[in-house]
C-alpha positions as CSV (number, residue, x, y, z in Angstrom):
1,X,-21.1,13.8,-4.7
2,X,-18.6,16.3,-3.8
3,X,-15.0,16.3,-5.7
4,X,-13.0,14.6,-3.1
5,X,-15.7,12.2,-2.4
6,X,-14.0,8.4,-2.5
7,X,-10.2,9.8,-1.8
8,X,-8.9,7.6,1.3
9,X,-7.1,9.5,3.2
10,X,-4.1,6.1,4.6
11,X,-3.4,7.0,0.9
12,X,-1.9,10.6,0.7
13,X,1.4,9.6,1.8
14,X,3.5,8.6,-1.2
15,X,5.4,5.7,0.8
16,X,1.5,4.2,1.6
17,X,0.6,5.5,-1.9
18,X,4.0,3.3,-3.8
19,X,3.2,0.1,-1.3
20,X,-0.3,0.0,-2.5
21,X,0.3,0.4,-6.3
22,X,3.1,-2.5,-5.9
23,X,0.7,-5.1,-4.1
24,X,-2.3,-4.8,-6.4
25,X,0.4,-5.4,-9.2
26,X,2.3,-7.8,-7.2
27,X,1.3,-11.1,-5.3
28,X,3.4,-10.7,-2.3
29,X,6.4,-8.5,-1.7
30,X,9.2,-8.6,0.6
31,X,10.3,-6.1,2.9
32,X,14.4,-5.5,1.0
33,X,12.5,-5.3,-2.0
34,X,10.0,-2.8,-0.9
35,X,12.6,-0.6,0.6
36,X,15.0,-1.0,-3.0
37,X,11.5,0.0,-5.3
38,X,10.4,2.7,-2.9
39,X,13.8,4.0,-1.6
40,X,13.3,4.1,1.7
41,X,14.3,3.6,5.2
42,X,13.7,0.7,7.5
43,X,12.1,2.7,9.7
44,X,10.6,4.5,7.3
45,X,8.8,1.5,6.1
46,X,8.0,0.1,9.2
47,X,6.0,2.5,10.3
48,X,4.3,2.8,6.8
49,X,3.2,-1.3,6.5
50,X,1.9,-1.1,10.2
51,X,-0.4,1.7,9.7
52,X,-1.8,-0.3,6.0
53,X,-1.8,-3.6,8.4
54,X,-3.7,-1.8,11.0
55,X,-6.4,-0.7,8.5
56,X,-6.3,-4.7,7.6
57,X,-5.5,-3.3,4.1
58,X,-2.3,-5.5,3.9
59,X,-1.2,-9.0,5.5
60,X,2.2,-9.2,7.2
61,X,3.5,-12.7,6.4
62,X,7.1,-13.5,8.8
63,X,9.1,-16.0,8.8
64,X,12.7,-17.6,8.4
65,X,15.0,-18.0,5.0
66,X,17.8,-20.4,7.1
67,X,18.3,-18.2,10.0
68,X,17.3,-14.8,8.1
69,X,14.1,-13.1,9.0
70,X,12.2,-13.0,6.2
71,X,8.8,-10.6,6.0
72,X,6.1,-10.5,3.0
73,X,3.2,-8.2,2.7
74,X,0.1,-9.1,0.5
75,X,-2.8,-7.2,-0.1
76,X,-6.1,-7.8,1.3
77,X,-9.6,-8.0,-0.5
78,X,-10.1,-5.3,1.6
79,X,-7.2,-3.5,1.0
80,X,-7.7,-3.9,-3.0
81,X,-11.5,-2.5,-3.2
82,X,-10.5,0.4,-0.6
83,X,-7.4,1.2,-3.1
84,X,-9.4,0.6,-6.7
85,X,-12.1,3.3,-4.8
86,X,-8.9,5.4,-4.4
87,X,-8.1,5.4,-7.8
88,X,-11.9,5.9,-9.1
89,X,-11.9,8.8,-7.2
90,X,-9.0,10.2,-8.6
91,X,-10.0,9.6,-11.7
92,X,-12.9,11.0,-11.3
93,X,-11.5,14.5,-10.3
94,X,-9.4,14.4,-12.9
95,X,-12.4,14.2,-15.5
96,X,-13.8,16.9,-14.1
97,X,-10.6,19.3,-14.4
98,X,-11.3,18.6,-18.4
């Protein structure tokens, strides 16, 4: 197994890397909050949730609060395995460094 075996790479961004660690801590979030805990831009965060959506790593859950928009993100089974990998593999390289 080589030493970067297991890294994912829709996880080297830091924004994709914060919005992971939150949801597998997290039941759902919602998209203010994500953008106060990561600080970030709407944009910014957008673009960030799509791409995790588009792997089906996240769900995107909209709806209304009275007339607000309102939008949650969960992780997915698939999203959690895919990210706990992630993390086994950086742990692994980090036992190796020892």
């Amino acid at each position: 197994m080589g030493l970067i075996d297991g890294i994912n790479k829709l996880f080297d961004h830091r924004i994709r890397l914060g919005i992971m660690s939150i949801l597998m801590v997290n039941e759902h979030v919602d998209f203010n909050r994500f953008k106060e805990l990561l600080e970030v831009t709407d944009g910014n965060l957008a673009s960030h949730t799509k791409t995790l959506e588009n792997a089906n790593y996240i769900l995107v859950e909209k709806s209304f609060i009275g007339r607000k928009p309102n939008t949650k993100y969960r992780i997915t089974k698939a999203g959690r395995t895919a990210f706990s990998k992630h993390i086994e593999a950086l742990e692994h390289i980090i036992k190796q460094q020892k």
